[in-house]
Backbone bond lengths (Angstrom), bond angles and torsions (degrees), N, CA, C in turn:
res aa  C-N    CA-C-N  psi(-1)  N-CA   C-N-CA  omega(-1)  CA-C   N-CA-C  phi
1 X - - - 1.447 - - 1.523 110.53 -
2 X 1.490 121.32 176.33 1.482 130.06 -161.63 1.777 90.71 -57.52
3 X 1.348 109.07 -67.21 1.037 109.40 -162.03 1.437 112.85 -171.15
4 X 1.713 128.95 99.11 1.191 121.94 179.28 1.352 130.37 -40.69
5 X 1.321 119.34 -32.82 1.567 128.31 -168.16 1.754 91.04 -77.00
6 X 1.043 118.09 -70.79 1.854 108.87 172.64 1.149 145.18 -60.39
7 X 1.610 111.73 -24.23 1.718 125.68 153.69 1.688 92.46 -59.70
8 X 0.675 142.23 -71.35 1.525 146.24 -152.64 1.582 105.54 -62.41
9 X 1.295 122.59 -43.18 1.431 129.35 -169.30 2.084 91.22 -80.99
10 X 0.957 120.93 -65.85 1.202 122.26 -176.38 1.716 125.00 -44.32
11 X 1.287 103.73 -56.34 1.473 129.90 -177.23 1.667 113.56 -114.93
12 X 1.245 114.22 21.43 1.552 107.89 163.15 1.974 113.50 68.69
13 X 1.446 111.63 140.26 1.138 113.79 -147.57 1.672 100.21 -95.31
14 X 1.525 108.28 -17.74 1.828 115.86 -157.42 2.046 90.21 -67.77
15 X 1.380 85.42 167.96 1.259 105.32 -155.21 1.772 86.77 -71.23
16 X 1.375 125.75 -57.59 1.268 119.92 -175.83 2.053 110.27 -43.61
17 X 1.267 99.42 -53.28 1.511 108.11 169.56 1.429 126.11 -37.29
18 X 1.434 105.56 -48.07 1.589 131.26 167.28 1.659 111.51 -33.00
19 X 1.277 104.50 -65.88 1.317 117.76 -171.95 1.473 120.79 -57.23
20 X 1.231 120.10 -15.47 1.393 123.95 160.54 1.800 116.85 -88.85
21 X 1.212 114.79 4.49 1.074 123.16 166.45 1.762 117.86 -32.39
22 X 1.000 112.29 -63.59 1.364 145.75 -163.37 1.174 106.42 -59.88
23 X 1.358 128.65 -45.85 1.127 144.47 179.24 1.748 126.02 -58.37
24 X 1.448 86.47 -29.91 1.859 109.08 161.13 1.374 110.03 -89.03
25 X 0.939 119.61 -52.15 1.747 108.95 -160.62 1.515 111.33 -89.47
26 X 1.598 87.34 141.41 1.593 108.99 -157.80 1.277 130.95 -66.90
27 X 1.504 104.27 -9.12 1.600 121.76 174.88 1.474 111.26 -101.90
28 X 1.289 117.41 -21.68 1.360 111.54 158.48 1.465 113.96 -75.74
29 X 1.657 125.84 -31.64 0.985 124.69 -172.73 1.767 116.62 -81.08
30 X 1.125 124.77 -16.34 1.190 151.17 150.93 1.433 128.05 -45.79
31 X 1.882 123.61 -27.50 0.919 146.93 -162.17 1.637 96.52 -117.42
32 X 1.122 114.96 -43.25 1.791 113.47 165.80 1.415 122.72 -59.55
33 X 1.232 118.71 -21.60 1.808 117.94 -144.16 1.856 93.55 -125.96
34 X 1.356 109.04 73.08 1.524 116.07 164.18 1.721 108.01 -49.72
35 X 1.344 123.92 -27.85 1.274 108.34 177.65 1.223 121.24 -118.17
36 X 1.132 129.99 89.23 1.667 140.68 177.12 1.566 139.61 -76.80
37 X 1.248 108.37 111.37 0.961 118.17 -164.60 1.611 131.00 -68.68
38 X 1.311 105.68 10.12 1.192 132.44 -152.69 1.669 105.84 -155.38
39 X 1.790 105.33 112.51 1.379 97.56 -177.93 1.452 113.89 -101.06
40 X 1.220 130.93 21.71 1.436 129.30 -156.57 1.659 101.10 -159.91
41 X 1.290 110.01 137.70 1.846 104.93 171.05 1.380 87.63 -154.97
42 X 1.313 99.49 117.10 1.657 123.23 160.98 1.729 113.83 -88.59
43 X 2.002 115.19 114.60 1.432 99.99 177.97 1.571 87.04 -125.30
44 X 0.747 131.08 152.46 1.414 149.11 127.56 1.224 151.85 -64.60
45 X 0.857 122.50 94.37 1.758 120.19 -167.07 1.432 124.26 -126.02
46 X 1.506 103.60 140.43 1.468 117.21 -171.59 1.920 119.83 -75.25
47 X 0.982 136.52 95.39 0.975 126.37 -174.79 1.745 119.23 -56.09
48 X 1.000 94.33 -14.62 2.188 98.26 161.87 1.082 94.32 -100.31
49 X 1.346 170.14 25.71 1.258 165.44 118.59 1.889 102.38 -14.53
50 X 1.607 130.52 93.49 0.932 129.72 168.57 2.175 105.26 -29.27
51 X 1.258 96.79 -77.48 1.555 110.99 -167.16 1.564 103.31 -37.44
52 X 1.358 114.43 -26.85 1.619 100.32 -163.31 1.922 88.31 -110.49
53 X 0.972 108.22 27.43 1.726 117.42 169.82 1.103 94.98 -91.89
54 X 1.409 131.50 -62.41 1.235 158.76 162.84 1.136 138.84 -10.23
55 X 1.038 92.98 -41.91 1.769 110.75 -170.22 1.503 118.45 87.70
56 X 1.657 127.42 5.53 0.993 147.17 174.09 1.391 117.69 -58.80
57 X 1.332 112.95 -44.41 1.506 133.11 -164.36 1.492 102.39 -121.30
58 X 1.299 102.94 122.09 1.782 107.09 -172.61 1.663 94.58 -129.49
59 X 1.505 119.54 96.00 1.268 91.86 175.53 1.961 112.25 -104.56
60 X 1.663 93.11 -22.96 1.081 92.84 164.23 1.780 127.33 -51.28
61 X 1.140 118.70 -33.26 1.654 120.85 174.68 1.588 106.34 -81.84
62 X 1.144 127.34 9.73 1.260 112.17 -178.58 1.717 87.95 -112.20
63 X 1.556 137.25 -37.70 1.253 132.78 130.43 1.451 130.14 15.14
64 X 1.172 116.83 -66.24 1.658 146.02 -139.90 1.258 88.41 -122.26
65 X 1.508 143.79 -34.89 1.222 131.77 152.62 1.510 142.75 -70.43
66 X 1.652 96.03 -16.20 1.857 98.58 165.05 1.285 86.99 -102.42
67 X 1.553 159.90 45.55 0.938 125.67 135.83 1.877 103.10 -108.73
68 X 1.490 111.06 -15.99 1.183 106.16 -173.71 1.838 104.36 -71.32
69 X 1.220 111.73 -32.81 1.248 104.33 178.44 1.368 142.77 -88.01
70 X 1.460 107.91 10.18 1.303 128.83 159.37 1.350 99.01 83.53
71 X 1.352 129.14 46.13 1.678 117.33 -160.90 1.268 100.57 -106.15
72 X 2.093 117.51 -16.20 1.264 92.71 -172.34 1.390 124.85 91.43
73 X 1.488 107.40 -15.75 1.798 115.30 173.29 1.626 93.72 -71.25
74 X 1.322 108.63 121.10 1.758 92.45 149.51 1.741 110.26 -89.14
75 X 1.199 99.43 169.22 1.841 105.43 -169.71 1.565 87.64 -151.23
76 X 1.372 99.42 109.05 1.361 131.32 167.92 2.029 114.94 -87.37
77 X 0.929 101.85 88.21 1.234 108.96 -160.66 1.906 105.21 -103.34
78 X 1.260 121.22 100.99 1.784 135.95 172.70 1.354 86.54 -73.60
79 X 1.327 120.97 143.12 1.119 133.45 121.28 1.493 120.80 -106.80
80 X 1.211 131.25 145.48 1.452 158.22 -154.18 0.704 129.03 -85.88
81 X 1.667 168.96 -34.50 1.397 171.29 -5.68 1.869 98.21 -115.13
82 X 0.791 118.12 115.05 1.798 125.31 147.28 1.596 78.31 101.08
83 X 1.858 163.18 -40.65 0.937 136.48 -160.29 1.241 113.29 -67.88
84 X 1.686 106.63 166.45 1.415 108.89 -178.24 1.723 88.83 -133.33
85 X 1.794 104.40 -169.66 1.481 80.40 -172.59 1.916 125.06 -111.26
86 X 1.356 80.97 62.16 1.753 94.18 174.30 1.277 122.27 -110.09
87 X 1.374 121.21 171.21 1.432 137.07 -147.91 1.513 99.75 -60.70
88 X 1.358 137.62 -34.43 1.157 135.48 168.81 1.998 113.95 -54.64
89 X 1.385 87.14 -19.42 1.799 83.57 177.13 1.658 116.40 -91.01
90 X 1.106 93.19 -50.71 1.365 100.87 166.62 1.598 127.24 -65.97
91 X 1.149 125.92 -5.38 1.577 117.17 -179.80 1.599 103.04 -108.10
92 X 1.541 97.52 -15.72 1.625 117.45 172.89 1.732 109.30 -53.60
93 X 1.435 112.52 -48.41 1.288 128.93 -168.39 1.437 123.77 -107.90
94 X 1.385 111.01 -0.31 1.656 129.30 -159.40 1.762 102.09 -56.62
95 X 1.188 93.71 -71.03 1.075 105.45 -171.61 1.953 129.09 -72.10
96 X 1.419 90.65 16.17 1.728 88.41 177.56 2.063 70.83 -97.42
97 X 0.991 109.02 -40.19 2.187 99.99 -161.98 1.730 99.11 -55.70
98 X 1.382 96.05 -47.10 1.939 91.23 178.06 1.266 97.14 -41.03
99 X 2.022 118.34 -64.75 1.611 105.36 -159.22 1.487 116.22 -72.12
100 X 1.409 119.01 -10.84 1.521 118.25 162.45 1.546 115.20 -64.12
101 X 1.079 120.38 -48.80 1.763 115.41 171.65 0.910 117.86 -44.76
102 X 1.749 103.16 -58.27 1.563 106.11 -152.67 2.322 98.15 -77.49
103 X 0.554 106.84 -14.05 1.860 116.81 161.79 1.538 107.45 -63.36
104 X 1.352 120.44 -58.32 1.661 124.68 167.84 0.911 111.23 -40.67
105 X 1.708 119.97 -69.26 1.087 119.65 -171.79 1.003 128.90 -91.70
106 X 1.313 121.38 34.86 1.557 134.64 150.14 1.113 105.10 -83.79
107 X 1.763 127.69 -59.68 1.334 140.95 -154.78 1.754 89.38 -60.87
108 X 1.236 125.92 -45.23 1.550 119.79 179.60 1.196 123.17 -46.41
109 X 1.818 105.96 -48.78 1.074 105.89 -160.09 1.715 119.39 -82.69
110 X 1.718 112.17 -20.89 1.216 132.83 -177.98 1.285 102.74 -59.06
């Protein structure tokens, strides 16, 4: 899953609570949704990123799940060398995701 320490902080840790887990995280949610509305997902990731040291951050399995499910998402996945995941990483990369949207959401709107 995304990440126990933040499923848990967000949505509560008890076992009944648990079970809605799934319902947030994007690789489970990825594995439900045969029809996608969205053919492209650009993530980026920091390879010093504490959380994805961790096992917190799985982006590779969320990967391996739009291709296992035949949906047709491609997932363009950077990884980073030396970032971790603070504001210096993200303002580093901001603006290629603006020009990835705003490309989507052209292709929608055309």
């Amino acid at each position: 899953t995304w990440g126990k320490h933040a499923l848990s902080t967000f949505l509560g840790s008890s076992p009944e609570q648990m079970k809605t887990w799934e319902d947030w995280d994007p690789t489970c949610l990825v594995r439900k949704t045969l029809d996608a509305s969205v053919n492209e997902i650009l993530i980026d990731q920091g390879d010093a990123d504490q959380f994805y040291k961790d096992g917190q951050l799985l982006p590779d399995n969320f990967g391996q799940a739009c291709d296992e499910t035949g949906s047709g998402i491609q997932v363009l996945l950077r990884k980073h060398p030396g970032y971790d995941h603070s504001y210096n990483f993200i303002q580093t990369f901001i603006h290629q995701h603006v020009q990835h949207h705003a490309r989507c959401l052209a292709n929608v709107v055309d």
